[in-house]
N, CA, C and O atoms as a CHARMM CRD file, in Angstrom:
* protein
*
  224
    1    1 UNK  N    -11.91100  11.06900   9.13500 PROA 1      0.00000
    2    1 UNK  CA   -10.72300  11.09100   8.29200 PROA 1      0.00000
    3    1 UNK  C    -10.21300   9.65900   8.09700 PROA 1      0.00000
    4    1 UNK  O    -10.22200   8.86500   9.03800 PROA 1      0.00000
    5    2 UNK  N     -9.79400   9.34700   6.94700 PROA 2      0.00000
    6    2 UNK  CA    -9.37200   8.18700   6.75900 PROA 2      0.00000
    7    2 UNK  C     -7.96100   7.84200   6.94700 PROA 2      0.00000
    8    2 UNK  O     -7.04700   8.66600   6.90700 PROA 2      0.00000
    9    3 UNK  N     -7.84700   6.80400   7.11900 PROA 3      0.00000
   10    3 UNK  CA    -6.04900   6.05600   7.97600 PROA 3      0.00000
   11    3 UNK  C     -5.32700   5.88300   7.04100 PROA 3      0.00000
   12    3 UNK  O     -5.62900   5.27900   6.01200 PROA 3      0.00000
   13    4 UNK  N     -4.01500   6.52900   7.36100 PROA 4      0.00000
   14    4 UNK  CA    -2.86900   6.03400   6.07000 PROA 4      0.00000
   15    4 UNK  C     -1.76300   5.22400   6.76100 PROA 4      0.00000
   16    4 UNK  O     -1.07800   5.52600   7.73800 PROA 4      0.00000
   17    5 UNK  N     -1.76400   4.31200   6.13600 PROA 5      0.00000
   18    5 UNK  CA    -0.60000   3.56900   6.24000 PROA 5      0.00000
   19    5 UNK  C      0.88500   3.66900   5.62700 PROA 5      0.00000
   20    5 UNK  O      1.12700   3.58400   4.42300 PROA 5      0.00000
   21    6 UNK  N      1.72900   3.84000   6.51900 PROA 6      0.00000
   22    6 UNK  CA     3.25800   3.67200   6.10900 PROA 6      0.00000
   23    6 UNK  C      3.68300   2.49600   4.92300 PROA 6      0.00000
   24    6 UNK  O      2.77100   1.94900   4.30200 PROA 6      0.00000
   25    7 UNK  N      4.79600   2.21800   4.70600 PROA 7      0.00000
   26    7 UNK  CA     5.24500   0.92900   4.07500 PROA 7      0.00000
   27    7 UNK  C      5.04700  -0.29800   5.01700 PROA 7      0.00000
   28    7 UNK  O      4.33600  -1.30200   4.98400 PROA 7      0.00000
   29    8 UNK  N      5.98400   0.21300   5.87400 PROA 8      0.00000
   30    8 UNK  CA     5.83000  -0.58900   7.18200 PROA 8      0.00000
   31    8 UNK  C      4.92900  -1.72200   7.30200 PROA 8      0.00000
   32    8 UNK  O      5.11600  -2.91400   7.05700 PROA 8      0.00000
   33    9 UNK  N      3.37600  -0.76700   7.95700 PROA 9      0.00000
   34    9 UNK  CA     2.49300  -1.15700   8.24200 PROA 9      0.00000
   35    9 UNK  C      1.80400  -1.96200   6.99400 PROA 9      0.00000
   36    9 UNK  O      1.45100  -3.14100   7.03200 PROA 9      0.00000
   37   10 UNK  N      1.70100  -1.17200   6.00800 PROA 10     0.00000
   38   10 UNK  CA     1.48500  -2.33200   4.86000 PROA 10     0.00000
   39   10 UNK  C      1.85500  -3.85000   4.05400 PROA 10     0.00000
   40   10 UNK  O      1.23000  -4.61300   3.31700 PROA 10     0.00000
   41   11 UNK  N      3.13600  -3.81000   4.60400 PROA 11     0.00000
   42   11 UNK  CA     3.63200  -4.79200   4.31000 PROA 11     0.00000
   43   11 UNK  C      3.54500  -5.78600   5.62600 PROA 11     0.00000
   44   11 UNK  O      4.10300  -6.88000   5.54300 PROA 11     0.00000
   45   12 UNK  N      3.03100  -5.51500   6.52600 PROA 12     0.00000
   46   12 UNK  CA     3.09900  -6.39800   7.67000 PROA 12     0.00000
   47   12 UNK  C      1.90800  -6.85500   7.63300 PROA 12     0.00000
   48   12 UNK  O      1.87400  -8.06500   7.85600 PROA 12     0.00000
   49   13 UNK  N      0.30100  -6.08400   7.32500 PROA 13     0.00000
   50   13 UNK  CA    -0.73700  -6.59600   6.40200 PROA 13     0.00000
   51   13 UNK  C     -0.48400  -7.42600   5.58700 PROA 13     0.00000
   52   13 UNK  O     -0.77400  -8.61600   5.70100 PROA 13     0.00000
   53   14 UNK  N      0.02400  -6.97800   4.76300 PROA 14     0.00000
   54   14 UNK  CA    -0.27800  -7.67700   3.13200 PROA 14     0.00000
   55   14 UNK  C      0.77400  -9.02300   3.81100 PROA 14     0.00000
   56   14 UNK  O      0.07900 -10.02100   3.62100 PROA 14     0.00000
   57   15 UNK  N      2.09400  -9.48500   4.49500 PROA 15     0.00000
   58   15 UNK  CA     2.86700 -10.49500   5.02200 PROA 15     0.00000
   59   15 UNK  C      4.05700 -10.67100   4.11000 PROA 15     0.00000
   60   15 UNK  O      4.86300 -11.58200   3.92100 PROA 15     0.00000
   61   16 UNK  N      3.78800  -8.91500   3.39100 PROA 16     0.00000
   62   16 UNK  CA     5.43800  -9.34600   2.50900 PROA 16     0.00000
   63   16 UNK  C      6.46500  -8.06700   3.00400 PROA 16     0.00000
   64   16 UNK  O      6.04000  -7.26800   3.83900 PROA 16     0.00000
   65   17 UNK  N      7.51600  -7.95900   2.57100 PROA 17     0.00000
   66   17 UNK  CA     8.84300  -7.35600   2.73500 PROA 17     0.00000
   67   17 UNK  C      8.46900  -5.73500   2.25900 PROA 17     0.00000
   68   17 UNK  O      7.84900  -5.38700   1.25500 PROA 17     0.00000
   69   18 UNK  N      8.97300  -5.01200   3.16600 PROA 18     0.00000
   70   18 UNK  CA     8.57400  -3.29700   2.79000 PROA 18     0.00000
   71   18 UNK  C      9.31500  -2.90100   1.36200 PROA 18     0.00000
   72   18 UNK  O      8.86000  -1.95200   0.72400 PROA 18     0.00000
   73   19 UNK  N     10.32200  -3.54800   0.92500 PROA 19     0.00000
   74   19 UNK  CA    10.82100  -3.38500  -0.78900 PROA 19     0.00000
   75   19 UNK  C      9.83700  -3.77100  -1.35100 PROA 19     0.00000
   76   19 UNK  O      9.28600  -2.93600  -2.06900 PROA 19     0.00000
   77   20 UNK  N      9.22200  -5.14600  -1.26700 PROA 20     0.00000
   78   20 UNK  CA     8.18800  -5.33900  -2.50100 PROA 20     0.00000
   79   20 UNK  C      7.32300  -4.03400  -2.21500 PROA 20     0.00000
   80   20 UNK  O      7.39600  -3.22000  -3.13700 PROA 20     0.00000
   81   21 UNK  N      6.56700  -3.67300  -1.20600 PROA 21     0.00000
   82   21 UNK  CA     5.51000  -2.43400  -1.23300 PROA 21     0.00000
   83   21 UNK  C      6.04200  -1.11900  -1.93400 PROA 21     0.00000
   84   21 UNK  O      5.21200  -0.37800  -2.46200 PROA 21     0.00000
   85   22 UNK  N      7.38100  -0.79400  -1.96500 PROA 22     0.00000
   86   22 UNK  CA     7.73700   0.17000  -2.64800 PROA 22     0.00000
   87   22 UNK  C      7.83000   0.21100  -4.07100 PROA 22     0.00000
   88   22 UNK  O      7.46900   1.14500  -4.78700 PROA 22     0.00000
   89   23 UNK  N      8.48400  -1.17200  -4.53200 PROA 23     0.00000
   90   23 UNK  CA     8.15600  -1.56700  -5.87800 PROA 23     0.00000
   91   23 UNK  C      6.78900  -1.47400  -6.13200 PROA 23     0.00000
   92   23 UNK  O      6.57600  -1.06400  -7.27300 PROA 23     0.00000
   93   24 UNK  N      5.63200  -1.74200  -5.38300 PROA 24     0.00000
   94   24 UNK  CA     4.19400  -1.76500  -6.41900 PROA 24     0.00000
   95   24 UNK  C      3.87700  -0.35000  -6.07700 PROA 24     0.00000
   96   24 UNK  O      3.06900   0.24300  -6.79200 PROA 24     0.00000
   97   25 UNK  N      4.45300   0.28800  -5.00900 PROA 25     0.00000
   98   25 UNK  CA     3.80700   1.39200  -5.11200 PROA 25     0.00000
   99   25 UNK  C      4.49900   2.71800  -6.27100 PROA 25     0.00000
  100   25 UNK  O      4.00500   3.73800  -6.75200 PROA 25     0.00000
  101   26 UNK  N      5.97000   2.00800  -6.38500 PROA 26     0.00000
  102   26 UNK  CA     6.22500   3.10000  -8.01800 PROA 26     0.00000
  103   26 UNK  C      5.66900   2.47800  -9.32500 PROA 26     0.00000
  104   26 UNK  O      5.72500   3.10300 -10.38400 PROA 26     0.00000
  105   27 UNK  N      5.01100   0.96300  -9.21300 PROA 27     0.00000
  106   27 UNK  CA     4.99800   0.41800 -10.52300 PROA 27     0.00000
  107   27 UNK  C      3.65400   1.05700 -10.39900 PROA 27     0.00000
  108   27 UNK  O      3.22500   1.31100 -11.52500 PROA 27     0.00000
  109   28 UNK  N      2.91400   1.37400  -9.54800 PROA 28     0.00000
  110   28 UNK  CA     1.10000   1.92600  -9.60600 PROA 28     0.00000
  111   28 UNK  C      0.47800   0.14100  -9.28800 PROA 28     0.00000
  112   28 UNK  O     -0.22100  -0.28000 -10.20900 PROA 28     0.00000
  113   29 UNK  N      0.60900  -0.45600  -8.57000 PROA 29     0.00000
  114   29 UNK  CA     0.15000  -1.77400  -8.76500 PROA 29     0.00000
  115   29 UNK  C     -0.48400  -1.29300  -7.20700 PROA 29     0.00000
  116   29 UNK  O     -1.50700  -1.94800  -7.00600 PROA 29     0.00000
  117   30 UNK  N     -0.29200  -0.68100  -6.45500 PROA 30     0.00000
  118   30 UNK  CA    -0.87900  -0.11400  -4.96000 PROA 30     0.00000
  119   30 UNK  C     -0.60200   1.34400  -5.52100 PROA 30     0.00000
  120   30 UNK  O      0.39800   1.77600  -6.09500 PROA 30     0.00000
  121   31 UNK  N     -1.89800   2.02900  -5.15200 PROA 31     0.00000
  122   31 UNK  CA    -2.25800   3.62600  -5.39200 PROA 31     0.00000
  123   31 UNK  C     -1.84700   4.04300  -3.81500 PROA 31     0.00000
  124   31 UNK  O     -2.33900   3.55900  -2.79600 PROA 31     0.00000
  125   32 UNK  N     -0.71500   5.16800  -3.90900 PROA 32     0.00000
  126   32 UNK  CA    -0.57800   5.79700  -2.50300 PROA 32     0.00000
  127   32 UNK  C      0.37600   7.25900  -3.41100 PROA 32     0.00000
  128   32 UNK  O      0.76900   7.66700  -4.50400 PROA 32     0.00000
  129   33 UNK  N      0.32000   7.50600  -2.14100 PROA 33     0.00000
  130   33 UNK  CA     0.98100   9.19900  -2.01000 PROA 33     0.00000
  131   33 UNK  C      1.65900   9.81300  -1.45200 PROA 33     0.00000
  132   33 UNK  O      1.31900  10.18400  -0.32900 PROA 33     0.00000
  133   34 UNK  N      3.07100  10.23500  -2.06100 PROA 34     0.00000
  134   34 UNK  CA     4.65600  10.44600  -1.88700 PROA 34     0.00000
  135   34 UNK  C      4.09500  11.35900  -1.33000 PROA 34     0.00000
  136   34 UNK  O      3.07700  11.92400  -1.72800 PROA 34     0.00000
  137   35 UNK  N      4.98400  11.69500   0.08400 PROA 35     0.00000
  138   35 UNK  CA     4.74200  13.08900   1.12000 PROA 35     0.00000
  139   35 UNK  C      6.40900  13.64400   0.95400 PROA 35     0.00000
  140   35 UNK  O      7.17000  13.34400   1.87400 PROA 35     0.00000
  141   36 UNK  N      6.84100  14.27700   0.03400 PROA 36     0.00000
  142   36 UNK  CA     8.76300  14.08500  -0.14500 PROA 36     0.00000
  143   36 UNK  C      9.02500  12.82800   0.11700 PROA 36     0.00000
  144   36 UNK  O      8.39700  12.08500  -0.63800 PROA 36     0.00000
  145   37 UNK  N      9.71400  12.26100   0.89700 PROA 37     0.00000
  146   37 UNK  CA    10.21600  10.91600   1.04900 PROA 37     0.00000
  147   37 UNK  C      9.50900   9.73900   1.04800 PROA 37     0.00000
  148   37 UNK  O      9.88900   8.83100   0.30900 PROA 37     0.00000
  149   38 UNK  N      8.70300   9.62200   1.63600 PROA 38     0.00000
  150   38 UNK  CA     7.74200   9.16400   2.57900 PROA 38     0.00000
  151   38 UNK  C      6.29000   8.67200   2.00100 PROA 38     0.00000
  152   38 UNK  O      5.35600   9.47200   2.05900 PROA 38     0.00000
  153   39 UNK  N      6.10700   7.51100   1.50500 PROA 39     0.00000
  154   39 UNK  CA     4.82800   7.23200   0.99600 PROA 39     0.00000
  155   39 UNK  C      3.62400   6.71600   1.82400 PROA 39     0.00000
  156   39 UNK  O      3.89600   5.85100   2.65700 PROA 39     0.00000
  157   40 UNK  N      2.32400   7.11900   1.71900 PROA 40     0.00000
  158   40 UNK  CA     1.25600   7.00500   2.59400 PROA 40     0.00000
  159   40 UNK  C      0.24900   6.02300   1.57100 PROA 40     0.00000
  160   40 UNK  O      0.21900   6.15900   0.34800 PROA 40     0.00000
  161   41 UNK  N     -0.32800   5.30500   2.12000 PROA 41     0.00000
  162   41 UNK  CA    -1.23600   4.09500   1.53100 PROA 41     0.00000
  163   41 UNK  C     -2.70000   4.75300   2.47100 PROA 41     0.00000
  164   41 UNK  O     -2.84400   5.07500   3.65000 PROA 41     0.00000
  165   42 UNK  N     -3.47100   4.74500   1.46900 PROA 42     0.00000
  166   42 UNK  CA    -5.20900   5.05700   1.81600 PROA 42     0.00000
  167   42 UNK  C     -5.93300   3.80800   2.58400 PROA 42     0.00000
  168   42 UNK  O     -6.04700   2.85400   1.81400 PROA 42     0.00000
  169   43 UNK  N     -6.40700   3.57400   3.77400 PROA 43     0.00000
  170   43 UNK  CA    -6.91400   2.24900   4.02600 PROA 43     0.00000
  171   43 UNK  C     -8.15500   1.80000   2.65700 PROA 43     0.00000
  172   43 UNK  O     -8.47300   0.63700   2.41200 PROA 43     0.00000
  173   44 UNK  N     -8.72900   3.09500   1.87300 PROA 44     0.00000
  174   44 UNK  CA    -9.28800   2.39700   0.92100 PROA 44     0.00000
  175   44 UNK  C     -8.49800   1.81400  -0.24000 PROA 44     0.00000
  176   44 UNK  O     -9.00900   0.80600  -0.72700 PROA 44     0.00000
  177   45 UNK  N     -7.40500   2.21700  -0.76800 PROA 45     0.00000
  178   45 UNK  CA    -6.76700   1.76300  -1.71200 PROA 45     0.00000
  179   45 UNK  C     -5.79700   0.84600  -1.16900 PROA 45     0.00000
  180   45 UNK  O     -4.83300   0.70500  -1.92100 PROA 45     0.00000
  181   46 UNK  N     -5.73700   0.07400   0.06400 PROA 46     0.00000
  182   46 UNK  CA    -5.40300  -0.69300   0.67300 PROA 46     0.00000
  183   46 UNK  C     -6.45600  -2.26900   0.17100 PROA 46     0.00000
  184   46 UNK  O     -6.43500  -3.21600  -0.61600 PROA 46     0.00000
  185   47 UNK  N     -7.27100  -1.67500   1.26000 PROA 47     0.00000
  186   47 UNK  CA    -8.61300  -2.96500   0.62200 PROA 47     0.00000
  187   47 UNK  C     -8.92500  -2.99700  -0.65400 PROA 47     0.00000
  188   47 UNK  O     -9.52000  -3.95000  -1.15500 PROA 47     0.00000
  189   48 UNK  N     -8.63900  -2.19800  -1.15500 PROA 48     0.00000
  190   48 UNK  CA    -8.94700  -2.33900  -3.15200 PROA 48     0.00000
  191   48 UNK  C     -8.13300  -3.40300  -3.41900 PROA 48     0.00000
  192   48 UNK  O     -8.53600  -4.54200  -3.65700 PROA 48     0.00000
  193   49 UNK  N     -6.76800  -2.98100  -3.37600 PROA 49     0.00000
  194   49 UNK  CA    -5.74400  -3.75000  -3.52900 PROA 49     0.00000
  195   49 UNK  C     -5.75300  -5.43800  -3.26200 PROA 49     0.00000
  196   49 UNK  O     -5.29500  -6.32500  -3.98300 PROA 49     0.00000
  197   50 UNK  N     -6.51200  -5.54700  -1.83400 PROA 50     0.00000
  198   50 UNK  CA    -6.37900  -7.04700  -0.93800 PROA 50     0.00000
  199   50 UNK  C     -7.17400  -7.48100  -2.17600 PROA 50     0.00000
  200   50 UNK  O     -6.74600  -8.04500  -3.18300 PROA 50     0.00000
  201   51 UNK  N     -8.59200  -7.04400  -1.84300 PROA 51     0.00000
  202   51 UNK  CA    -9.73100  -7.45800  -2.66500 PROA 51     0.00000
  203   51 UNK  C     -9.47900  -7.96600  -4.31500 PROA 51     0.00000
  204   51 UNK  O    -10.03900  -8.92800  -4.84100 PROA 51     0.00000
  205   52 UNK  N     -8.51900  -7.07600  -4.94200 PROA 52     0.00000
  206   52 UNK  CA    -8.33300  -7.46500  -6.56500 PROA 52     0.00000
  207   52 UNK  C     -7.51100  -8.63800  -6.44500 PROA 52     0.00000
  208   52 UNK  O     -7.69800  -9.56900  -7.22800 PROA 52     0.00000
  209   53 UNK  N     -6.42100  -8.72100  -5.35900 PROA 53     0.00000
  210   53 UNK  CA    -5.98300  -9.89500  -5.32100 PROA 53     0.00000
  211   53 UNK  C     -6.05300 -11.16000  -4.80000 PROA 53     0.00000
  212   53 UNK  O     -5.31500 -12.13900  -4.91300 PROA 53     0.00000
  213   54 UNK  N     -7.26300 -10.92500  -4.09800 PROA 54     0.00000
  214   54 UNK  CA    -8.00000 -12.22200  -3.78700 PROA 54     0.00000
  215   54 UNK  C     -9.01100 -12.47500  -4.95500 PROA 54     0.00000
  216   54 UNK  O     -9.54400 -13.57700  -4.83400 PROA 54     0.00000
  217   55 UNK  N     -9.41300 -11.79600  -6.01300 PROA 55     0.00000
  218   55 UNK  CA   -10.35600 -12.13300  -7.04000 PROA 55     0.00000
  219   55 UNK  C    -11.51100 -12.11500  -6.71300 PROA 55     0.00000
  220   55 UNK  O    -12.43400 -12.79400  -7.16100 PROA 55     0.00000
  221   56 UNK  N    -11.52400 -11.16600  -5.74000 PROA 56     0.00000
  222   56 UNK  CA   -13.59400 -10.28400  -5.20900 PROA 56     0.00000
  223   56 UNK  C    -13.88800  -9.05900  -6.26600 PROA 56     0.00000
  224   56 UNK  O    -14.93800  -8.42000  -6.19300 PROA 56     0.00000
């Protein structure tokens, strides 16, 4: 099964602020998935994400 990440945890990856992660994750700029409140990040659509923005 694959790992989902909180905001939290994503933004402590990526080294920015858990608002910006919420902003890309309603603008669709990071693909994840509202649980009611609560949004979950795919470790693959995680590394998609790193990867497009490092320009791999």
């Amino acid at each position: 099964m694959e790992q989902l990440f909180n905001i939290e945890e994503v933004a402590e990856i990526l080294g920015v602020k858990a608002e910006t992660v919420r902003t890309w994750l309603r603008s669709g700029k990071i693909k994840g998935t509202k649980l009611g409140k609560l949004w979950r990040v795919k470790e693959s659509e995680l590394q998609k994400f790193i990867k497009k923005c490092n320009g791999k």
